[in-house]
N, C-alpha and C positions, 0 to 999 in steps of 0.2 A: 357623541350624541349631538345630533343637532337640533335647532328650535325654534320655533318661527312662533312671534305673539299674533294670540288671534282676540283682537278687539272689535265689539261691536261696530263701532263708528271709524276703522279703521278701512282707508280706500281698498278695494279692489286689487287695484292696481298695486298700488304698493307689497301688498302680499304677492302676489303673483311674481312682480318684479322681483323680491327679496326670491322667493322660489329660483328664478331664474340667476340668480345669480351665484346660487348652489347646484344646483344644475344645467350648465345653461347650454343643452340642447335637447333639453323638455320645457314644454309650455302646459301650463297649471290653467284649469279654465273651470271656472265656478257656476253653476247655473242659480239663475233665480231661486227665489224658494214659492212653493207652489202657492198663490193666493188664494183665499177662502173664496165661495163663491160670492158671500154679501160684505167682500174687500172694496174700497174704493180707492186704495190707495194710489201711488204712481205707479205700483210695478202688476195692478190686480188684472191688469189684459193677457201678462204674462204666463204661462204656465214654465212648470220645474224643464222643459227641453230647450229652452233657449237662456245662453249662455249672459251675463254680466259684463260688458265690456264698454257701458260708459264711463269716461273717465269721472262722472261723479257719484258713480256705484260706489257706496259703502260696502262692509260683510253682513251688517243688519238686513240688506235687501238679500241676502241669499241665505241667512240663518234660517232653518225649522225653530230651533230656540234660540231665545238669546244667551249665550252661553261666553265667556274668556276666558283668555288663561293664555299658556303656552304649549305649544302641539310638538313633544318630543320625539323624535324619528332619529333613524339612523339610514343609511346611504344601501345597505344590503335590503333594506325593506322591501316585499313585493308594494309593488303598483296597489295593489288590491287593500293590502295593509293598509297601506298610507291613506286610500280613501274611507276606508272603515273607520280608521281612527280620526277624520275631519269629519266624518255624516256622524257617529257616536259620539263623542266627546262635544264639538259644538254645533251640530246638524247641520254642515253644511254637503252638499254634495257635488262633486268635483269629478274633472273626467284629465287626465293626462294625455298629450299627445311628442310626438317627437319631431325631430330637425329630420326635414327627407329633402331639402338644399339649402343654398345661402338666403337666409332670408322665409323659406319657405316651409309649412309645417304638413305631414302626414295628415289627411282625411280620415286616416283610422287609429282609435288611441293604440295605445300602447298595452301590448297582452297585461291581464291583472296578474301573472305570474311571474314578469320580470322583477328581479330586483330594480329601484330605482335607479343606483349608478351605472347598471348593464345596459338600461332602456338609452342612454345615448348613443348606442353603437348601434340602434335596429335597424335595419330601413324594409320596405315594402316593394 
């Protein structure tokens, strides 16, 4: 079983990185969470399609709720899984993609039917 904490205040980055380092020819990418319309916050121009990738993005900028804990998964999990159980458990929603050179990622994620540890061998 493996397990990744998912803390409010906890970077972006950090997760993703931890992600990548369990599997690391998938890149984990978190999208905003959708702003209300009378939000003013820092992220309220954003809507839920564009991705989190400053590095002083916390997970609270991409929670629906604020929600922690620990998000337990295993390595056979489809794609689809693993995002269900981050958008359920702490509302985040998240898109997988894979390694398609050195250095370079896939434009299109990763079928929601792979298992996770299969999705490093796809390419397009």
């Amino acid at each position: 079983m493996l397990k990744i904490e998912i803390l409010p205040e906890r970077k972006v980055s950090s997760l993703t990185n931890e992600f990548n380092e369990l599997f690391p020819h998938l890149l984990l990418k978190l999208y905003y969470k959708t702003a209300a319309k009378s939000d003013h916050s820092k992220h309220a121009h954003l809507q839920r399609e564009q991705f989190a990738e400053k590095p002083r993005d916390i997970l609270l900028d991409c929670q629906e709720k604020k929600a922690e804990g620990i998000l337990e998964f295993h390595a056979e999990m489809s794609v689809q899984k693993f995002k269900v159980l981050l958008e359920n458990d702490f509302g985040i929603h998240a898109e997988i993609y894979h390694e398609s050179g050195k250095h370079q990622w896939s434009t299109l994620p990763v079928p929601s039917e792979n298992p996770l540890f299969e999705s490093n061998f796809e390419t397009h």
